[in-house]
C-alpha positions in Angstrom: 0.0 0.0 0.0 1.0 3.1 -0.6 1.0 5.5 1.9 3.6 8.4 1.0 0.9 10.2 -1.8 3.7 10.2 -4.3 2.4 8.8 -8.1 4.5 10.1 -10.2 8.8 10.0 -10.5 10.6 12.4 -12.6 14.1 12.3 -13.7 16.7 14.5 -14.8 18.3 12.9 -17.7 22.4 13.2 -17.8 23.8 12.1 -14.7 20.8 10.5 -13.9 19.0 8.3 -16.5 22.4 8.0 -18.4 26.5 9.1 -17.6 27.3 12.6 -17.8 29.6 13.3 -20.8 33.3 12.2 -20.0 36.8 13.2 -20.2 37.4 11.2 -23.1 34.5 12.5 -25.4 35.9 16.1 -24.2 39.4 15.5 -25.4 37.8 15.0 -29.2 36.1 17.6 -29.1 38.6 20.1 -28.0 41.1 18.8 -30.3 38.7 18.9 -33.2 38.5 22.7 -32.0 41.9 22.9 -32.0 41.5 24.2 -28.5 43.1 23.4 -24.6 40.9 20.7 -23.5 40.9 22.7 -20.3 40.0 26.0 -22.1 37.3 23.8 -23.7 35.0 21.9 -20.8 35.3 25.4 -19.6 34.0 27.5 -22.9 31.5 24.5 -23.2 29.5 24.6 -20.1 30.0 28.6 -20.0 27.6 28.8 -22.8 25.5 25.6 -22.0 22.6 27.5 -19.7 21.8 29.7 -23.1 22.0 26.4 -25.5 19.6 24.9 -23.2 17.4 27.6 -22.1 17.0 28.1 -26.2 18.9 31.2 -26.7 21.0 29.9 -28.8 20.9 27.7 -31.7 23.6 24.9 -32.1 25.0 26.8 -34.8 25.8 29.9 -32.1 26.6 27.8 -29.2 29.2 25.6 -31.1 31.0 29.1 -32.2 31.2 30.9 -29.0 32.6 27.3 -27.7 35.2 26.8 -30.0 36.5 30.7 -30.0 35.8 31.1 -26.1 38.5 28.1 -26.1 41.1 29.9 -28.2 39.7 27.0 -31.2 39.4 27.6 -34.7 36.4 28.6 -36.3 36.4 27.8 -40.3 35.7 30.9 -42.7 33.7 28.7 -45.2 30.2 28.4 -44.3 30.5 24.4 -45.2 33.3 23.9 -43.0 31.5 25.3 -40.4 28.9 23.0 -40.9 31.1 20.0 -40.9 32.7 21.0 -37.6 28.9 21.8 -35.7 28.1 18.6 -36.7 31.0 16.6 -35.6 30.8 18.3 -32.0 26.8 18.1 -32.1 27.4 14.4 -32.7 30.7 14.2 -30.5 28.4 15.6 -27.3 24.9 13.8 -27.9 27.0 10.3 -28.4 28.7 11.3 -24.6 25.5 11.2 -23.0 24.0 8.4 -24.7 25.4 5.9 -22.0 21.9 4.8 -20.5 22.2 3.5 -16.1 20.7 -0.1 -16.9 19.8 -0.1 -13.0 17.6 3.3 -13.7 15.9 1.5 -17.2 15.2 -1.3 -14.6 13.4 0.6 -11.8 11.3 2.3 -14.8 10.2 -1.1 -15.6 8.9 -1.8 -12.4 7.6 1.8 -11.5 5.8 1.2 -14.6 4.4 -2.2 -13.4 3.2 -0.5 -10.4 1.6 2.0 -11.6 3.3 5.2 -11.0 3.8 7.8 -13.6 7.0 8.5 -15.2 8.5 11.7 -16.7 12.2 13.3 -17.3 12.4 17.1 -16.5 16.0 18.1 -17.9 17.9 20.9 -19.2 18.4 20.2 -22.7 18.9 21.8 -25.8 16.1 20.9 -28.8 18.5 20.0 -31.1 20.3 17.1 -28.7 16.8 16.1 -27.2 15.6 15.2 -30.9 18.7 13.8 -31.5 19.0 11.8 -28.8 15.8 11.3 -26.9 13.1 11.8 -28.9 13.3 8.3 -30.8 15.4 6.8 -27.9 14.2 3.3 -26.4 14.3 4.8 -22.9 11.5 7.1 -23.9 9.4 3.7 -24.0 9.2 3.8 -20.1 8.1 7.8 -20.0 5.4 9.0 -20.2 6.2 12.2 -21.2 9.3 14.5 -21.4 9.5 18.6 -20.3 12.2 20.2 -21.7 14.1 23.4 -20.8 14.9 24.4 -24.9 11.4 23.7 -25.9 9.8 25.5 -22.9 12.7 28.2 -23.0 12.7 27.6 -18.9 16.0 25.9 -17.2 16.0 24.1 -13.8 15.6 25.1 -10.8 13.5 27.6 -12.3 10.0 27.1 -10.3 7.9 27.3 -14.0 9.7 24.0 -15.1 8.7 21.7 -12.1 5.0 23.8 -12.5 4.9 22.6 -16.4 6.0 18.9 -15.1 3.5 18.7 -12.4 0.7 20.2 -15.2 1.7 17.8 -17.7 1.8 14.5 -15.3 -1.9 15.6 -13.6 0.3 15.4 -10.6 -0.2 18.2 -7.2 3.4 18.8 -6.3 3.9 16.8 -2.9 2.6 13.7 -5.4 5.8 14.0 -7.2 9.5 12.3 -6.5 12.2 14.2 -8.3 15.6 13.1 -9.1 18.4 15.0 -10.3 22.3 14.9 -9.8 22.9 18.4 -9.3 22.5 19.9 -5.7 20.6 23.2 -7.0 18.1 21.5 -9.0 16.9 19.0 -6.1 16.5 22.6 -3.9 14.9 24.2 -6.7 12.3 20.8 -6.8 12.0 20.9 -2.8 11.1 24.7 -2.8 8.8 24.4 -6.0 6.9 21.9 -3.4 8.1 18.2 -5.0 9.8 15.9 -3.3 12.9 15.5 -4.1 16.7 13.1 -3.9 20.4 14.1 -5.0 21.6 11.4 -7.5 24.4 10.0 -6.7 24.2 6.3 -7.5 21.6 3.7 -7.9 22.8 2.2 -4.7 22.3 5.2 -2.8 19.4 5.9 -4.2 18.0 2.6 -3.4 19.3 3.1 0.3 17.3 6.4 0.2 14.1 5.1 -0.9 14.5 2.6 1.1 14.6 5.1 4.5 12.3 7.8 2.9 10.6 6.6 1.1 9.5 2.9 1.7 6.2 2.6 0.1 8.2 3.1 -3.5 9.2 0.1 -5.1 12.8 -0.4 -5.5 13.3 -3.5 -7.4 16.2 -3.6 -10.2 18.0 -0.5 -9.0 20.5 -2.7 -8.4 22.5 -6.2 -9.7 23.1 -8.3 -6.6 
């Protein structure tokens, strides 16, 4: 039985749902910029809040990346092209990395009953390519997304628009997100809310929060 009121889970997507992008991926995309790697990860996630609040188009972010990192920027428009898509396809193929024990507890908050939706700071162009037609969308119900809905976490309108579009009153919803702002931002917006840190931890917080939750498949024993 359950007792806690909560019927729906929502998830942030990277660093969550699937592995946040690594050093490896970063190291070919910097040197495809022909930029520091350091000067790089820095430029990147600089300019990342604008990319996915929908400011700026991929076309935009990608240049004030690669020159914010001392990088080259081609002078032909169709060697520009070629190097937007190569980092476009560079970052969505870093985050792409799915947690099987998350895809696992979806199967069986599904079989229970509760509803399921990812909340996540994302620009349009890497949600389409690669969420949109992604298997793990099989075990949403829905998706909000900050470049579609030009609103970023821990903005209070974004958990508002989640809550709307799940038919879920705020204290109904669990959030989960890996970033310490964005589970305060849920907890003041009136969700509940858990710091990702690892499907084992997670399951040990369910487990002394939130009982009533199911927590089988979080993790391989």
């Amino acid at each position: 039985m359950n007792t806690s009121g909560i019927t729906t889970i929502a998830c942030d997507y990277g660093g969550v749902l699937a592995q946040s992008i690594d050093r490896t991926y970063m190291c070919h995309m910097a040197e495809e910029a022909g930029a520091d790697q350091d000067k790089f990860f820095t430029s990147l996630w600089k300019y990342r809040h604008d990319y996915d609040l929908g400011a700026l188009d991929a076309a935009a972010y990608w240049q004030m990346v690669c020159e914010g990192a001392g990088g080259r920027w081609p002078k032909e428009s169709s060697a520009q092209q070629e190097l937007i898509e190569v980092l476009m396809h560079l970052d969505t193929i870093a985050w792409a990395i799915v947690n099987p024990g998350m895809l696992r507890w979806l199967v069986t908050l599904r079989r229970e009953g509760y509803r399921r939706i990812i909340i996540s700071n994302m620009a349009v162009e890497t949600f389409d390519m690669l969420v949109k037609d992604h298997v793990l969308m099989h075990y949403f119900e829905d998706a909000v997304v900050s470049g579609r809905i030009r609103i970023n976490k821990p903005d209070r309108e974004i958990f508002e628009e989640a809550a709307r579009r799940a038919d879920a009153e705020m204290d109904q919803i669990l959030f989960i997100d890996d970033l310490p702002r964005n589970v305060e931002g849920a907890r003041e917006a009136g969700m509940h809310a858990l710091q990702f840190t690892g499907t084992g931890d997670l399951e040990k917080a369910l487990r002394e929060q939130f009982p009533d939750i199911p927590r089988q498949g979080l993790n391989c024993h």
